[in-house]
C-alpha angles and dihedrals in degrees: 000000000000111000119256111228118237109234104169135015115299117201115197112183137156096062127111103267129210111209133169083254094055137272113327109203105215099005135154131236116190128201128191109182113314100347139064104243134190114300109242099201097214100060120106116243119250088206116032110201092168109139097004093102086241124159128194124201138159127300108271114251119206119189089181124055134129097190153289149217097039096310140095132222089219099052100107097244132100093215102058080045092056088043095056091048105059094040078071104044078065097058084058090257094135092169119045137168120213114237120207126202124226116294144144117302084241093051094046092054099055094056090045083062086061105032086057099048087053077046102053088046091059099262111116127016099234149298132302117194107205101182165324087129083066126142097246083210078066112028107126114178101001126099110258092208087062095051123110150173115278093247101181091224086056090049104046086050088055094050090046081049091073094050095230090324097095100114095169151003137196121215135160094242089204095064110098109281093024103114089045089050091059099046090054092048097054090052088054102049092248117126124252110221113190098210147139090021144130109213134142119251088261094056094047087051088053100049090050090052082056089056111268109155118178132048112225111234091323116228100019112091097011138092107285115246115273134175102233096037103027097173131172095350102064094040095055096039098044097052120072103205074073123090107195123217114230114188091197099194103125087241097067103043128017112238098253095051085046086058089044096050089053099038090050089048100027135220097301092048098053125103121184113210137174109208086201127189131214093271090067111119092006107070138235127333148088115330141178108229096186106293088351135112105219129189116196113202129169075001090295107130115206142153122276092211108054093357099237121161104271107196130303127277081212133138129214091234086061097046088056090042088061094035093057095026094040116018111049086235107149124241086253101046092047090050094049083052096049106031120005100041104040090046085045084060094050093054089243098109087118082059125039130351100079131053092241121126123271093035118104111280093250117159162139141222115209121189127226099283093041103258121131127266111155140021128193116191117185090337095315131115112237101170109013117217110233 
């Protein structure tokens, strides 16, 4: 659907509300032009929800996403990009990263020259390089042939790649040059992502000490907890300079590890993702990962060859439909995992995450039983509520 401008103030009240100071019954959120402004009481609204069991929260943020809706973000064009990303805009994700798979440095390059460009537009909030410094014990869905060593030159060339739009980058900190690549990328203001790796509880510690400072989609490619060898686990969920990466999905992570995960970081150091694929949001069927040959079946995306689990077709309004209908996760603290904390991590918190004015008039309206019905993206409608 084709978004609506907004050419005068809109008003929409009645609706349960989620704001940074808790969960207003009946409030009121109004938007002039991009921006949520002060609320003036006595205004009429312009979209009455009273009655209808409607919720409104922030715009979801995802700062790690592959595609959606039949097209990749590393395709090459701008318009599969552009159709990704507004498959997800759909879903109510206004702020999205584009996740790339494991290629060569060249071919990563050469994506990083267009994501930046939709970037730079206003698209798409930045680049997140997934591979190829990868741990090949733990590689999941990217080609082992592809994986090096994070070398930091190699990595320095690929953030300059993305001309000032790298936001994040995940590397197995125990492969030769991994600690030194950290290092680099938080001097730089890139984030460090400990993932697809196979590295012992000390070496974790130490790349965190290093700065690295998220955990990519924790649990899934990487060593199981264990008591005698707890690992990575242990190390990114016990320290809090660490925000962990939940896909929440019910594939990826049983319910009660999910519960575990949040109750071990607790509510500010939890990011929900999707790791989508190019099936979320399209259905079932035959799909190019990378280099990778991925069937999706029942929704469950994995690779033909091997058959290990290959991303996720899943959307960030399911993930907060699980998260407050299955979970026992709180409005708030679904809210803080899809929206607060992720855009927290981008350095974008004075401008999208929370309903306060100034901040883009991102948001979405959620009916009674959770599920979407309306997405508004800068003040536009993305997706109207009848």
């Amino acid at each position: 659907m084709a978004p609506v401008s907004t050419t005068q103030r809109t008003v929409l009240a009645g609706a349960r509300v989620v704001l940074p100071s808790g969960v207003v019954e009946g409030g009121r959120i109004t938007v002039e032009g991009t921006a949520i402004v002060a609320d003036e009481p006595a205004e009429r609204a312009t979209h009455d929800m009273a009655g209808r069991g409607y919720t409104i929260v922030p715009g979801f943020v995802d700062i790690h996403n592959h595609g959606g809706g039949g097209a990749s973000f590393t395709s090459g064009t701008a318009e599969e990009v552009l159709t990704a990303v507004r498959t997800h805009r759909e879903h109510g994700t206004t702020t999205v990263v584009a996740s790339t798979v494991t290629e060569s440095p060249a071919a990563l390059a050469r994506q990083a020259g267009l994501l930046s460009e939709l970037a730079e537009q206003g698209d798409l909030a930045g680049i997140h390089y997934e591979g190829p410094f990868i741990s090949p014990c733990r590689k999941g869905a990217h080609d082992e042939g592809l994986l090096r060593h994070p070398d930091p030159a190699e990595v320095l060339e690929l953030v300059k790649a993305a001309r000032g739009q790298a936001r994040m980058l995940t590397l197995a900190a125990e492969l030769p040059g991994g600690i030194e690549s950290v290092r680099l990328l938080a001097g730089l203001g890139v984030i460090a992502a400990i993932g697809h790796t196979d590295a012992t509880y000390e070496q974790t510690r130490e790349a965190i000490d290093a700065g690295a400072t998220v955990a990519t989609h924790l649990f899934n490619a990487m060593p199981p907890l264990q008591h005698r060898q707890p690992g990575p686990i242990a190390a990114l969920l016990e320290d809090e300079r660490v925000t962990v990466e939940l896909i929440n999905d019910g594939t990826h992570l049983h319910p009660a590890v999910l519960q575990l995960a949040c109750r071990g970081a607790g509510p500010d150091r939890i990011a929900f993702i999707t790791d989508a694929m190019d099936a979320a949001g399209f259905g079932d069927g035959m799909y190019d990962l990378g280099p990778m040959k991925v069937e999706v079946r029942e929704g469950v995306a994995r690779l033909v060859e091997g058959g290990s689990i290959a991303g996720s077709t899943l959307t960030l309004d399911t993930a907060f439909k699980r998260a407050v209908t299955l979970d026992g996760i709180s409005l708030a603290d679904a809210v803080r995992a899809v929206s607060a904390t992720p855009a927290r991590l981008l350095g974008m918190a004075d401008r999208i995450g929370s309903l306060e004015p100034g901040k883009d008039a991102d948001l979405v309206v959620l009916d009674a039983a959770f599920d979407l019905v309306g997405v508004m993206r800068k003040g536009e409608w993305v997706v109207r509520p009848a």
